[in-house]
C-alpha positions as CSV (number, residue, x, y, z in Angstrom):
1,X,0.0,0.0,0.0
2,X,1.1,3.4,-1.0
3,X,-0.4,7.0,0.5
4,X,-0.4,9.4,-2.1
5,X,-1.9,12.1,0.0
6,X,-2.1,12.2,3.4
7,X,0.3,11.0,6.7
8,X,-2.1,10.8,9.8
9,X,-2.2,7.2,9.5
10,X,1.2,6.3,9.1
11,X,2.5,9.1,11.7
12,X,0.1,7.0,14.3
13,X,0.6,3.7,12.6
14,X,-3.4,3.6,12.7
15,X,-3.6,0.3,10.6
16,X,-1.4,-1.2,13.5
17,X,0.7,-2.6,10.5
18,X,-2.2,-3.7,8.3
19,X,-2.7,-3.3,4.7
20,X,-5.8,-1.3,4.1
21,X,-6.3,-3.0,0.9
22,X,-6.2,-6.2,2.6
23,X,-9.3,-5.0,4.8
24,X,-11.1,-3.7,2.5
25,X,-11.2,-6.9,0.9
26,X,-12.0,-9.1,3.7
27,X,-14.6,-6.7,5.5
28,X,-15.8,-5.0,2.6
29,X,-15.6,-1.1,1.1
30,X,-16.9,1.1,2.8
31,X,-15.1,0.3,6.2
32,X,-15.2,1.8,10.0
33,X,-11.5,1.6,11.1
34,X,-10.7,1.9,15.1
35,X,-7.7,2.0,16.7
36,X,-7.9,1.1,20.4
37,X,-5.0,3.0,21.3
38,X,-6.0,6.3,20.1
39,X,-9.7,5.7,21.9
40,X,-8.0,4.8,25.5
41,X,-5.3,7.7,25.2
42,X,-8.1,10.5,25.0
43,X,-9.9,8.6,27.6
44,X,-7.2,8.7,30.0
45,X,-6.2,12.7,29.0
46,X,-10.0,13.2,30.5
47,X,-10.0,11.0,33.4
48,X,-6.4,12.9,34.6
49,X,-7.7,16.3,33.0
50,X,-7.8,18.3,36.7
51,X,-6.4,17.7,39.7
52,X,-9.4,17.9,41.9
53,X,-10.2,14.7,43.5
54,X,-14.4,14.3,43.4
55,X,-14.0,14.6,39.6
56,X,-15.5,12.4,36.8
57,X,-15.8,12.7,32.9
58,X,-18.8,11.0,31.1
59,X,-18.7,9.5,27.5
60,X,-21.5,10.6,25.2
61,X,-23.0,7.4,24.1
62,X,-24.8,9.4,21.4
63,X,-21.4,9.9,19.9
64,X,-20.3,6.3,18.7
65,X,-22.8,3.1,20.4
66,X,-20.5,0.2,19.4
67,X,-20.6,-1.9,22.5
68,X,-17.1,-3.3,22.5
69,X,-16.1,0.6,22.4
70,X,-18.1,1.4,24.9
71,X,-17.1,-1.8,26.7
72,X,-13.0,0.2,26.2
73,X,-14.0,3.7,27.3
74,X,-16.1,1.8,30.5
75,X,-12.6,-0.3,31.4
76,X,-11.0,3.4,31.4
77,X,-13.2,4.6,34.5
78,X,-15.1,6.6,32.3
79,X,-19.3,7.4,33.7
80,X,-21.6,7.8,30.3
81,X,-23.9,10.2,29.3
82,X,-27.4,8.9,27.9
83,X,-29.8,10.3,25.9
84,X,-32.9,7.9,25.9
85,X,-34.0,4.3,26.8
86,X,-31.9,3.1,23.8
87,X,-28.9,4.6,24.9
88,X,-29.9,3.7,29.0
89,X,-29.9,-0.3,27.4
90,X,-26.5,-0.3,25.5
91,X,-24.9,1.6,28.4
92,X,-26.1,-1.5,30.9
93,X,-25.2,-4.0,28.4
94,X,-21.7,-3.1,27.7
95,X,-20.7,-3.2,32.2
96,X,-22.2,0.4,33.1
97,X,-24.0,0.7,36.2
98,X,-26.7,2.6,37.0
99,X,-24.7,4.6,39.3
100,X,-22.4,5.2,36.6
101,X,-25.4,7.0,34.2
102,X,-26.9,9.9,33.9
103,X,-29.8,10.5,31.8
104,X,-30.4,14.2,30.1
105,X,-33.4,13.6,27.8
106,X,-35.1,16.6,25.7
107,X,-38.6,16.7,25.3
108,X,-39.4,13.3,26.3
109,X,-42.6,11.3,26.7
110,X,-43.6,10.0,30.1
111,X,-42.1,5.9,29.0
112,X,-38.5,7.7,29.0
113,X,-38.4,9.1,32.3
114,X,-39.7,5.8,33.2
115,X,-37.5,3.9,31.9
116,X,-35.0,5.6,33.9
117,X,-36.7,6.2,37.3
118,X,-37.0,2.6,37.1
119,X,-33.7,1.7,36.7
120,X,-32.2,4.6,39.8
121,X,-30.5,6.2,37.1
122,X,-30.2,10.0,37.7
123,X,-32.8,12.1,35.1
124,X,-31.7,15.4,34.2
125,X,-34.8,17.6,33.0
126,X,-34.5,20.6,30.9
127,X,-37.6,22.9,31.1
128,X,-40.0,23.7,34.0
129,X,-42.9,21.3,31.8
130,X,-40.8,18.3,32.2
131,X,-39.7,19.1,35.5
132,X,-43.5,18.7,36.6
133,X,-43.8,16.0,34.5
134,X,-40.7,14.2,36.5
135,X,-42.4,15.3,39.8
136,X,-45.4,13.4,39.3
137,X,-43.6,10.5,37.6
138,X,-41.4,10.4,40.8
139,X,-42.3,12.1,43.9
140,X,-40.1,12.6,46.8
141,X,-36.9,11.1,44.2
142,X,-34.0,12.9,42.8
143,X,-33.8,14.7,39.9
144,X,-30.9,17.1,38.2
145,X,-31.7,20.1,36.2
146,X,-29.9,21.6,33.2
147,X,-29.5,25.5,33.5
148,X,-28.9,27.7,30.1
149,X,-25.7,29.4,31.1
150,X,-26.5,32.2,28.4
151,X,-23.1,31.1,26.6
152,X,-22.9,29.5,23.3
153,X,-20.0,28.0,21.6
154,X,-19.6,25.3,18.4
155,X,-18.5,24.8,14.9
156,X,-21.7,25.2,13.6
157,X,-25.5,27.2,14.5
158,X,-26.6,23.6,14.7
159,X,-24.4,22.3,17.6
160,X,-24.8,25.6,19.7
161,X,-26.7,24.9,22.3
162,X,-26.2,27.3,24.9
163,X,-27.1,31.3,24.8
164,X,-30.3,33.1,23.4
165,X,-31.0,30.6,20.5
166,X,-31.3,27.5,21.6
167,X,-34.0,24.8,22.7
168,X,-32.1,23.9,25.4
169,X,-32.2,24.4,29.3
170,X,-33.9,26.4,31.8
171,X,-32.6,29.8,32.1
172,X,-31.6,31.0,35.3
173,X,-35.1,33.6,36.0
174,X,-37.3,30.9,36.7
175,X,-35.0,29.3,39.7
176,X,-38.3,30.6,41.7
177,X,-40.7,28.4,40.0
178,X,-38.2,25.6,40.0
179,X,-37.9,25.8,43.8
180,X,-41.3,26.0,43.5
181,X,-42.2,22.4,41.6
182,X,-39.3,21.2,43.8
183,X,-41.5,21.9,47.3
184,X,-44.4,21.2,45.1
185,X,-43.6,17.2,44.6
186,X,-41.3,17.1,47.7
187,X,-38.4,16.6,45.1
188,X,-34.1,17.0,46.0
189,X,-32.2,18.7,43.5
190,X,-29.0,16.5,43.1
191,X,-27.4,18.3,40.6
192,X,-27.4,20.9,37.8
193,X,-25.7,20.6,34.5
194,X,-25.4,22.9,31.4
195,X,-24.1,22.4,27.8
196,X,-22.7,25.6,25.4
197,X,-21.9,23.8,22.2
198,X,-20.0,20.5,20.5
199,X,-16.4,21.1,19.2
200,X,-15.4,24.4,20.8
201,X,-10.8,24.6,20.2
202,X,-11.1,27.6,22.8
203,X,-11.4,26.7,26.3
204,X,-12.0,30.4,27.4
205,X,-15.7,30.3,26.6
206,X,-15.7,27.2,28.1
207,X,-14.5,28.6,31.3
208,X,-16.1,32.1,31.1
209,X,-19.5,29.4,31.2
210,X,-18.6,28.3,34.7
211,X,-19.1,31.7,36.5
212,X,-23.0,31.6,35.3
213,X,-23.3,27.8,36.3
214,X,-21.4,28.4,39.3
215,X,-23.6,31.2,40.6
216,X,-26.8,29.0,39.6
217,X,-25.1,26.2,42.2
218,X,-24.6,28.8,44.8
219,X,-28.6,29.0,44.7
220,X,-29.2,25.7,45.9
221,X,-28.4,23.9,48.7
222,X,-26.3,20.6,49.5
223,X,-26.0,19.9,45.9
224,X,-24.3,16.1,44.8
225,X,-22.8,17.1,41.3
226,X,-22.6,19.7,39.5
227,X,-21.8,19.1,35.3
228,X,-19.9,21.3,33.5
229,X,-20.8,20.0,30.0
230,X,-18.1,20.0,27.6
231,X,-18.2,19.9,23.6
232,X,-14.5,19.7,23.6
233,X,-13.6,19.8,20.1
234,X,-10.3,17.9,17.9
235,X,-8.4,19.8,14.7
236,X,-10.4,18.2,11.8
237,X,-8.0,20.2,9.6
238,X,-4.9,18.3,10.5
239,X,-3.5,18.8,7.5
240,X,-3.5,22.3,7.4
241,X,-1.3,22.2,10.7
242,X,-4.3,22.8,13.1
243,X,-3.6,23.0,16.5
244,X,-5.1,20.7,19.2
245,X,-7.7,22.2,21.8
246,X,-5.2,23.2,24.7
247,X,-6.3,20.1,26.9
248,X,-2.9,20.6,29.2
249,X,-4.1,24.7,29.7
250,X,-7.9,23.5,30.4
251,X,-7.6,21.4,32.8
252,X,-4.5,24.1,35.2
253,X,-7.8,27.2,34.2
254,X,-10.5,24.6,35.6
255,X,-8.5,23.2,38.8
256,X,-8.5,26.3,40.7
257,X,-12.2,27.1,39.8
258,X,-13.4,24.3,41.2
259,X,-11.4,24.0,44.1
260,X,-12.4,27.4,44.9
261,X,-15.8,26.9,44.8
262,X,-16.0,23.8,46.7
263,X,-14.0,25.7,49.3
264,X,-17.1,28.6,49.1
265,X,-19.5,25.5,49.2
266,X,-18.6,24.2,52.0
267,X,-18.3,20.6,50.3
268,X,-16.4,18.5,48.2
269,X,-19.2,18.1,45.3
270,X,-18.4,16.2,42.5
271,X,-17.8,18.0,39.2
272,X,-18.4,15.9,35.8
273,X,-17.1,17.4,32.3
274,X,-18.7,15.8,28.8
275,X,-15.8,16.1,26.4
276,X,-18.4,14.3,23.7
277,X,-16.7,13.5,20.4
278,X,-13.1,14.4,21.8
279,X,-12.8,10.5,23.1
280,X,-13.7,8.7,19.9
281,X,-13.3,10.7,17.1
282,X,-9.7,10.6,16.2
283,X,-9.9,6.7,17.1
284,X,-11.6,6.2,13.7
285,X,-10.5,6.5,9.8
286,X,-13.6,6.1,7.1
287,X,-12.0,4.2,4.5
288,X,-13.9,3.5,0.8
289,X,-13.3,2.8,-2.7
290,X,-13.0,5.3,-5.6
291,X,-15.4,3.9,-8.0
292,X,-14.9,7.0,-10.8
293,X,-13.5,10.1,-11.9
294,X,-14.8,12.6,-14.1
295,X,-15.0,16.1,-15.7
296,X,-18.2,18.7,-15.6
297,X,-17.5,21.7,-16.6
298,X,-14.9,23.2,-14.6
299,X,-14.8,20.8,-11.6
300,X,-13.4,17.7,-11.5
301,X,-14.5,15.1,-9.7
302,X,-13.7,11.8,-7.9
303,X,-16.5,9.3,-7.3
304,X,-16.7,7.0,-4.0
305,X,-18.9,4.6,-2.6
306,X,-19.0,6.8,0.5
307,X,-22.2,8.2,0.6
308,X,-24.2,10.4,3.0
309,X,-25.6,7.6,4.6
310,X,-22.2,6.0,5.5
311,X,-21.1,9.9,6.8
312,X,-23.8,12.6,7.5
313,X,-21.6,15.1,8.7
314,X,-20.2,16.7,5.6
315,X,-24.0,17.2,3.7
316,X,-25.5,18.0,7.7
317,X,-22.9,20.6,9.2
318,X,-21.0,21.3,6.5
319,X,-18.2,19.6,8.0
320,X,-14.4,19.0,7.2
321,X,-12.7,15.5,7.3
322,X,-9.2,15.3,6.3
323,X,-8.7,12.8,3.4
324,X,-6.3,10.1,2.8
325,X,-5.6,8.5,-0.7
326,X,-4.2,4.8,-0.8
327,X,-2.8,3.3,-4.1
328,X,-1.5,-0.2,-4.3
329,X,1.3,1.2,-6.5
330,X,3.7,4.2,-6.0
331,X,3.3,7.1,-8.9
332,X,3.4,10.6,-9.1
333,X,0.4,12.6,-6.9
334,X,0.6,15.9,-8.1
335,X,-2.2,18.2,-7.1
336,X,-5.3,20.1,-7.8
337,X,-8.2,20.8,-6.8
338,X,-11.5,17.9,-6.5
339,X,-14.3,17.6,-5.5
340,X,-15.4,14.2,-3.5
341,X,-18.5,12.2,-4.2
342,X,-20.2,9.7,-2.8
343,X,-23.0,7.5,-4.7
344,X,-26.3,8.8,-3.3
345,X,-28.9,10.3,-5.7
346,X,-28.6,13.7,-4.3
347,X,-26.9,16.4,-5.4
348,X,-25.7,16.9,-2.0
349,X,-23.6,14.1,-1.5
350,X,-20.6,15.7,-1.4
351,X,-17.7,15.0,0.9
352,X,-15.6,17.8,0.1
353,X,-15.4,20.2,-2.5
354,X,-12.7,21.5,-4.2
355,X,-10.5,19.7,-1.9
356,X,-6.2,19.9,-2.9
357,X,-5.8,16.0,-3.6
358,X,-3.9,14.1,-6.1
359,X,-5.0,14.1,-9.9
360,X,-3.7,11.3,-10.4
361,X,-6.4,9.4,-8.0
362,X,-8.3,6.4,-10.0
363,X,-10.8,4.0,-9.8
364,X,-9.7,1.2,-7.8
365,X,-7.7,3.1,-5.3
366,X,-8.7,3.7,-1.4
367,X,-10.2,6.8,0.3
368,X,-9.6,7.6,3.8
369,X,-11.8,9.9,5.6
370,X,-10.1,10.8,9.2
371,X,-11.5,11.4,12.6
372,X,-14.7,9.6,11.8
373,X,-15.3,8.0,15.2
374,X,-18.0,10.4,16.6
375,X,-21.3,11.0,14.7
376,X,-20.5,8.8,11.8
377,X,-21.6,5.4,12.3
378,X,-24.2,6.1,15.2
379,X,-25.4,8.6,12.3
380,X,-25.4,5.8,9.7
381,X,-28.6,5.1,7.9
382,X,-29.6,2.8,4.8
383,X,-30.9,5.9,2.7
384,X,-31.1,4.4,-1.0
385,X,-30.6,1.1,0.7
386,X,-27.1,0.9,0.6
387,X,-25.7,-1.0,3.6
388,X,-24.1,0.5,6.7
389,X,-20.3,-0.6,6.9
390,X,-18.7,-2.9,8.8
391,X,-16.7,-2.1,11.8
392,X,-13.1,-3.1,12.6
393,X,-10.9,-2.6,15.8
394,X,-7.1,-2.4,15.2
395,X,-6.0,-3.7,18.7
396,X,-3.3,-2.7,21.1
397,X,-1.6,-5.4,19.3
398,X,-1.9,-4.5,15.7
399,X,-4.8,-8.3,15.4
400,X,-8.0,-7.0,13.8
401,X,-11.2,-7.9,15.4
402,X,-14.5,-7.1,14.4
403,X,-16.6,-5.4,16.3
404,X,-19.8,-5.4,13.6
405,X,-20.6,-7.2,10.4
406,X,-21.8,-5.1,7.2
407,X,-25.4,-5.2,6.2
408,X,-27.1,-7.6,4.2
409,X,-30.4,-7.5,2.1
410,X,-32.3,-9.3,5.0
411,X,-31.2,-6.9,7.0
412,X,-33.2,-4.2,4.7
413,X,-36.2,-6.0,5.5
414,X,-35.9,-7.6,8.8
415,X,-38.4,-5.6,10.8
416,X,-41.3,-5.3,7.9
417,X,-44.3,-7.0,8.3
């Protein structure tokens, strides 16, 4: 195998010594490649992020819901973050315990909370309607609540999810009525939690955030937990020489803070951080099969069999993934500007346009998409019914294991009846 564009892979020996071609063949193109050691050194850069002792990151299941990773990030002493029932039965599955959950729903039906109340797995409600709701679901439990901190942050309008536009939280003028539904159903307010955004590479908004969530906390008494959120974002545009988010900076800013405030508390509360897509992300390459290249007009363009539903990012946010080109034999790459394709009937099934990669890329050769380990599988659909991939694990020692098989055409009609 030769890389005619592209060193990520080989710089981390990603393949763990594997010929990509060789994979492709066996698990089929396209192809969800992990690499355990990536995925357990950004668990372990959040679990030692701060110095503070009563301090626990949580794993976004939302972000990548393979079992066996989540069995990984689990063995790490990582807590998980779940977003409905589904999520609350993958977590227990792969050696979570309830304890080690905690459920933040949005606009959810009375079967969710449920679900969770039935399990003693802390609920986090976000709005004063499901805070009632929760009350008369569960009267006299526990129950956090997740706070607007009136700070917004994220790569795109659609990940923002703190400030003035957003559907999320309760902002901090109705702490009356929330004492109020509190008394009202004889409810303790465990924690508070609050969210500005996915993919931030600027702490300081991060920790400007604090001071409003902080202040919220002061407002209530004996508190267990207080979450932070997170969002924590990873250079997509590696290579372009993007720097890393500062994690070594966050965490000496945070320490203090919360130190400080436990200090003004009177208590040792715990503090939980949700770094989201920052654990798997980088721990996954995207790699398919150019299938064509052609000429419209003034664009050239290089077709793949990597289409939206395999990736929604790029069509979805607009988003950037690096790209890696594989040839089995070594020749000149010189390069120019394409545009990648995937093969969905949609005019916007485009991976990246435009895009400085070698012209002399041809049908036959490989297509590497990087850091494709958060929101791309769990995103995954069978749109045109094409199949979702396979996934493979590179282990710490280089042996391939799968970890899930490729679709089938049963599998497109397994649940009709």
């Amino acid at each position: 195998m030769h890389s005619l564009h592209g060193s990520y892979t080989t710089e981390t020996n990603f393949y763990g010594g594997n010929d990509v071609f060789d994979l492709i063949e066996q698990y089929g193109s396209p192809l969800y490649i992990y690499n355990e050691n990536i995925l357990r050194t950004r668990c372990r850069e959040m679990k030692h992020l701060v110095s503070y002792e009563n301090f626990v990151p949580h794993y976004s299941i939302k972000a990548n819901t393979n079992i066996h990773l989540l069995k990984i990030v689990h063995e790490e002493g990582l807590h998980a973050d779940v977003m409905s029932p589904g999520e609350i039965y993958l977590a227990l599955e792969s050696g979570f315990s309830p304890e080690e959950l905690f459920f933040i729903p949005n606009n959810v039906v009375a079967e969710d909370m449920l679900y969770a109340i039935d399990r003693n797995i802390m609920t986090s409600v976000d709005s004063l309607d499901q805070l009632e709701l929760y009350g008369q679901l569960n009267p006299g439990g526990k129950v956090a609540i997740r706070f607007n901190p009136g700070v917004g942050a994220g790569h795109h309008e659609k990940v923002v999810t703190g400030g003035k536009k957003t559907k999320f939280g309760v902002n901090p003028e109705y702490i009356p009525e929330v004492k109020r539904l509190l008394e009202t159903y004889n409810l303790t307010l465990a924690g508070i939690n609050q969210h500005i955004g996915s993919l931030f590479m600027d702490g300081a908004p991060y920790i400007e955030s604090l001071g409003s969530i902080l202040s919220i906390a002061k407002q209530f008494d004996d508190l267990e937990f207080i979450d932070l959120g997170g969002g924590f974002g990873i250079p997509y545009h590696k290579q372009d020489g993007e720097a890393r988010l500062n994690i070594k900076a966050l965490g000496e800013a945070l320490d203090p803070v919360l130190s400080s405030f436990a200090k003004e508390y009177g208590k040792n509360v715990q503090f939980q951080i949700e770094p989201g897509r920052y654990i798997p992300c980088e721990s996954c390459a995207l790699v398919g099969t150019v299938t064509a290249t052609k000429t419209n007009a003034d664009h050239d363009y290089v077709g793949c069999d990597i289409g939206f539903n395999v990736l929604q990012r790029p069509i979805m946010y607009d988003s950037h993934h690096d790209i890696e080109i594989y040839s089995r034999e070594l020749k000149e790459a010189p390069l120019g500007p394409l545009t990648v394709v995937g093969n969905i009937c949609e005019s916007g099934d485009i991976l990246a346009k435009d895009r400085m990669l070698p012209l002399t890329t041809v049908r036959g050769d490989l297509i590497a998409l990087m850091d494709a380990g958060a929101y791309g599988y769990s995103m995954a659909s069978c749109y045109n019914q094409r199949f979702r991939p396979a996934e493979i694990l590179i282990g710490l020692d280089g042996k391939v294991r799968q970890i899930r098989k490729r679709d089938t055409l049963e599998d497109l009609i397994r649940n009709m009846l």
